[in-house]
Each structure stands twice: as C-alpha cells, then as structure tokens.
C-alpha positions as CSV (number, residue, x, y, z in Angstrom):
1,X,48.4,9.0,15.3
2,X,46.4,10.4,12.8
3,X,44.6,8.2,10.0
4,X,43.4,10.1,6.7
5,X,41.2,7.9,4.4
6,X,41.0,9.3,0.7
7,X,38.5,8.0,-1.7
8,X,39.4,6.9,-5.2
9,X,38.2,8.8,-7.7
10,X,36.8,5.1,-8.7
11,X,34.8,5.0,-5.8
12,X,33.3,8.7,-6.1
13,X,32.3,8.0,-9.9
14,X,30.8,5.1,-8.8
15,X,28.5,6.9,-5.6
16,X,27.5,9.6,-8.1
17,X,26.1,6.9,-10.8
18,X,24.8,5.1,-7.8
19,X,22.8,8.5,-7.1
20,X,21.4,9.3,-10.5
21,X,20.1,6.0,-11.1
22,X,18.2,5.5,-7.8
23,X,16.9,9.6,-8.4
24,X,15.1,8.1,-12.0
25,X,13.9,5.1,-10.8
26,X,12.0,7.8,-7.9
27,X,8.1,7.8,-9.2
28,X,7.8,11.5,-7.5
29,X,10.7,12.2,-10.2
30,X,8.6,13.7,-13.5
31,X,6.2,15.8,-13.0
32,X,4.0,13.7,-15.3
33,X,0.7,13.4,-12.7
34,X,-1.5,14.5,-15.2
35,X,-2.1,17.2,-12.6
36,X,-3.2,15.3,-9.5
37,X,-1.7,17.5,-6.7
38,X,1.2,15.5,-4.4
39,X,-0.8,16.8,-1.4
40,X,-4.7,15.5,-3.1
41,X,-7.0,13.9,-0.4
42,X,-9.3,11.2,-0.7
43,X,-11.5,11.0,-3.9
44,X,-12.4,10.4,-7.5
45,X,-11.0,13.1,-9.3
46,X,-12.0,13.9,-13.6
47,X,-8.9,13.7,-15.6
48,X,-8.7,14.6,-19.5
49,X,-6.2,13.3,-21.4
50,X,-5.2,14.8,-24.7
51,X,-3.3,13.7,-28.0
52,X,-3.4,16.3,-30.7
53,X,-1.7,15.6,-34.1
54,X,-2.8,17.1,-37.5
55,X,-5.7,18.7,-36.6
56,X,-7.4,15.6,-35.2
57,X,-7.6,15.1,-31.0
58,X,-8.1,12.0,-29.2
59,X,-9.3,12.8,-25.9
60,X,-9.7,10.2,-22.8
61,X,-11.2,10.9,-20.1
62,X,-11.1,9.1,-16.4
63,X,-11.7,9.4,-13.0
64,X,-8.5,9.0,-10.8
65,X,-8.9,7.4,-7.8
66,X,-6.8,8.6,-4.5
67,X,-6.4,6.1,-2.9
68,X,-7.3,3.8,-5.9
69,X,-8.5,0.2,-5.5
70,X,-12.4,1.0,-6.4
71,X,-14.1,-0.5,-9.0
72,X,-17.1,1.2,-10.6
73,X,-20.4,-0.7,-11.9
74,X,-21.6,2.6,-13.5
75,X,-21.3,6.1,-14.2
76,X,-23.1,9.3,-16.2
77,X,-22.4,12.6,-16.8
78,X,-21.6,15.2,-19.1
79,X,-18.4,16.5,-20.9
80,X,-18.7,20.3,-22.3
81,X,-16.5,22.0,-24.8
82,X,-16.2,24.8,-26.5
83,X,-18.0,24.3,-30.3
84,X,-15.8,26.5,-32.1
85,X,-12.3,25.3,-31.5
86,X,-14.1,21.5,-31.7
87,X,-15.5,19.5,-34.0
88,X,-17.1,16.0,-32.5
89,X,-16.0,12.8,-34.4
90,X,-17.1,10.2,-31.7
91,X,-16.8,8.9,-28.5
92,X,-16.6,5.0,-27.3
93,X,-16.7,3.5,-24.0
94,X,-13.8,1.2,-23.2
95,X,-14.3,-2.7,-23.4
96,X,-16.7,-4.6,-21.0
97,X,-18.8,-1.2,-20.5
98,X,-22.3,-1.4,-21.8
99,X,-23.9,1.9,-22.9
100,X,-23.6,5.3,-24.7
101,X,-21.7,8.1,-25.4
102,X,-23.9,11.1,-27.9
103,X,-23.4,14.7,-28.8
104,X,-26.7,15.7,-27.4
105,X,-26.4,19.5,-28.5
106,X,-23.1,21.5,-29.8
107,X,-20.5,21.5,-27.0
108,X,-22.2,18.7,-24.9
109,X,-21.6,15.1,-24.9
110,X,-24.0,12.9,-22.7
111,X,-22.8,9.6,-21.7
112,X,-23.4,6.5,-19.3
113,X,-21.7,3.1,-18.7
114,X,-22.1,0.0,-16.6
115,X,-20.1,-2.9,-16.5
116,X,-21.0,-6.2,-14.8
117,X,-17.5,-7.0,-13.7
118,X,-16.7,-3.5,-12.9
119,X,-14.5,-1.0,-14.1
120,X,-11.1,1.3,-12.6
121,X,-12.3,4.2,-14.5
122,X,-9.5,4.5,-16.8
123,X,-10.8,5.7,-19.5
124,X,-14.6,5.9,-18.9
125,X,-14.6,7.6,-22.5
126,X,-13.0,8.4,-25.5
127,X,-14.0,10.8,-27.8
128,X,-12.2,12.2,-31.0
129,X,-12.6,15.2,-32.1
130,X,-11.3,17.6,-35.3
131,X,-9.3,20.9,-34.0
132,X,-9.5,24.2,-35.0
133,X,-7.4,25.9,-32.6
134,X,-4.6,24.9,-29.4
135,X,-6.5,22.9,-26.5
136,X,-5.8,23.7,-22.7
137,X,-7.7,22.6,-19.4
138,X,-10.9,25.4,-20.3
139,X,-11.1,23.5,-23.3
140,X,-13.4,21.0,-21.5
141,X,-15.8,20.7,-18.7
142,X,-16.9,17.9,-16.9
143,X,-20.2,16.8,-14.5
144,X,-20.1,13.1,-13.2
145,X,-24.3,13.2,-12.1
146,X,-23.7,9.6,-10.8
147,X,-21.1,6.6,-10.3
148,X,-21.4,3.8,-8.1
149,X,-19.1,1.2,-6.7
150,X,-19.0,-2.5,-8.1
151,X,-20.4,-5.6,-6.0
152,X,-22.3,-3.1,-3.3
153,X,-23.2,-0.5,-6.0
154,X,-22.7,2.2,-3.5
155,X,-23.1,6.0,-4.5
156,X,-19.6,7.2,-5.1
157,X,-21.1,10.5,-6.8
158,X,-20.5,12.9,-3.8
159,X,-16.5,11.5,-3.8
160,X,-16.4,13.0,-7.3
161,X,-14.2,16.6,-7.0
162,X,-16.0,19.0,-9.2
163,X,-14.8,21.4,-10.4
164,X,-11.4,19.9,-10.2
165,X,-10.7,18.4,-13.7
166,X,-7.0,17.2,-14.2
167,X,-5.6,18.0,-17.8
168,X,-2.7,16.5,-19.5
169,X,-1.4,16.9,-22.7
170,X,0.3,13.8,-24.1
C-alpha cells in the first residue's frame, strides 16, 4: 500500500514566510559591517564613519573591537585628510572623555582622550567638516600612537591594525 502526503498550499505559504523572516532577523544578513571583514582576527581596528548632506560631513571615528568587551582609559593619534576636498569645522570627544581634539596643521587633526571609567571606543572622535568634493575611504588616514586598556591600563597600541581603516558611508 502506497501512502502519498500532499502539502496544502496553506502549509507551503506558511514554510516560505517562516523562511524569509528567520533570513532578516540573520545579523550576517546586510552587508552593513562598516567594512570589518567576516573572516577579521583579533584586534582593535580604525573605523570612519561618514554622514554627508549639503555640503557639510559629520565624521565619527572608532576603534572596533574583535572580539569586543575592552574598555579603553586613553588613546592619541592622528587623523589625516586631504585639505582640498575638506574644510575643518571641529572635532569633540564623546562624553566622560577628558581632553582634545585640534587641527594642528592643514589635513592633520591631533587628538587624545582619557576617561576614568573607561570607554568602548565608539566614537573616540567626532569631527565636522565642510565638503568640497565626494568622500571615499582615501579621504582619511588614521595613526592610533597609543591606547591603553581601563582598570590595568595596559598598552593596547600594538593590537591597533594599521593601515586597515574601515569606512562607511551612512
């Protein structure tokens, strides 16, 4: 004796919604990383973040953390960019971070923080700025010279990736 089973088309509608909605929920889903590679090892990687609209850009920059859980008491560096597509406006460090954030010559902003309960490092900086042209990832440059870890102060620098800034256009 042979038994067939069909499926309602009820029941096939309803495996197909099923599907969809557990594929958005997935977090691997968008490709909206701001360009941290699926595969990225341990470390403390730059990110820019960009938001352009009428000739103005607000620009946010952090350090991603793979795997994350670190908390930083302070950090320095230096972000670069190019002078004649940007015009500086100003830069400010996020709340609970003591220090300073200055245009030291065209194209180089020089900035430290430290914060006595420690920060994630998202955003370390913001900076606005006037555009004159379309911004992309060689827009910017950035140097961490030194972060350390909060409670043990611990030199994070040498976890810092140089070299490979994240960029993402919001």
């Amino acid at each position: 004796m042979r038994i067939i089973r069909r499926s309602s088309p009820f029941a096939r509608l309803s495996l197909a919604v099923a599907a969809a909605l557990a594929l958005a929920a997935c977090t691997d889903a968008s490709s909206d990383n701001g360009g941290l590679p699926t595969d990225a090892g341990a470390g403390l990687y730059p990110s820019i973040s960009v938001s352009s609209s009428r000739g103005t850009a607000q620009v946010d920059l952090a350090l991603r953390q793979v795997p994350g859980g670190l908390r930083f008491a302070s950090y320095q560096g230096e972000v670069t960019f190019d002078p004649q597509v940007l015009t500086f406006q100003s830069a400010d460090l996020p709340e609970g971070v003591d220090g300073a954030a200055n245009l030291s010559e065209p194209g180089h902003i020089r900035f430290s923080g430290a914060a006595l309960d420690g920060t994630v490092g998202a955003p370390v900086l913001r900076m606005r700025f006037a555009t004159k042209g379309a911004l992309t990832r060689e827009s910017f440059a950035v140097t961490f010279e030194e972060v350390t870890g909060d409670g043990d102060l611990a030199d994070l620098t040498a976890q810092v990736k140089a070299g490979a800034l994240l960029y993402q256009a919001r």
